[in-house]
C-alpha positions as CSV (number, residue, x, y, z in Angstrom):
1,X,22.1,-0.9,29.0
2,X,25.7,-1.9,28.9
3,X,27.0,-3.7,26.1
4,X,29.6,-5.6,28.5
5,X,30.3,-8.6,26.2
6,X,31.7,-6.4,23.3
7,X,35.4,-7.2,23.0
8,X,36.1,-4.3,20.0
9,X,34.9,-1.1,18.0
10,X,35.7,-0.8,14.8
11,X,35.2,2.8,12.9
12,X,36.2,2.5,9.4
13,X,36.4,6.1,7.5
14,X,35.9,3.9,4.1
15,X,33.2,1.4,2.8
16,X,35.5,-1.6,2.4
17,X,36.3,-1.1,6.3
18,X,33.1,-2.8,7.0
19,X,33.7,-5.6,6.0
20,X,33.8,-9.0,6.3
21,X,30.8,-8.7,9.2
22,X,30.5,-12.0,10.9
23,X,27.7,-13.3,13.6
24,X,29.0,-11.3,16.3
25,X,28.7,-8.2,14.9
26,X,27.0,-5.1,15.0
27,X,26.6,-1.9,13.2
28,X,26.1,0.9,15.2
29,X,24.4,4.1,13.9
30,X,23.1,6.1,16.8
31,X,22.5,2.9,18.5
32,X,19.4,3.5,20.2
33,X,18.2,-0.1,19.6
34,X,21.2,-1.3,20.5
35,X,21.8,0.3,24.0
36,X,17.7,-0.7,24.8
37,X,17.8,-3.8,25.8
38,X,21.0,-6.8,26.1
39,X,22.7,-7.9,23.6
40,X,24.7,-10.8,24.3
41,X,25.8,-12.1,21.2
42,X,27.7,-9.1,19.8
43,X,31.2,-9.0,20.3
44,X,32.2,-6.0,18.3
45,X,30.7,-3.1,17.2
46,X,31.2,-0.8,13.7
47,X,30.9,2.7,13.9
48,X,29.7,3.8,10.8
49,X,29.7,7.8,11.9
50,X,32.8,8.6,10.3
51,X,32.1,7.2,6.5
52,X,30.8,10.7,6.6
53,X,27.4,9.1,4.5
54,X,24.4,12.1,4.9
55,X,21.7,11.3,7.1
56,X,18.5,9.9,5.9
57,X,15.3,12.1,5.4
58,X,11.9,10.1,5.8
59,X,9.5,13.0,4.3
């Protein structure tokens, strides 16, 4: 699915680069969800891939 109403990405490297977040945001990690189905209302989307955070481990 194309996310054709996003306007700008954002990929902060630090925490306080995320925010503020405001309606028309979106935080994309992986973004499966986000690339299933339209989604209309975002207008940017943060890339939180390079706050270099470990992945999580459901065990």
């Amino acid at each position: 699915m194309d996310l054709n109403t996003v306007e700008t990405m954002s990929t902060p490297t630090c925490r306080g680069g995320l925010w503020p977040l405001g309606p028309g945001d979106a935080i994309l990690a992986g973004g499966t969800w986000l690339f299933s189905e339209p989604q209309p209302h975002i207008r940017r989307l943060i890339d939180i891939t390079r706050l270099g955070w470990p992945p999580v481990t459901v065990r």
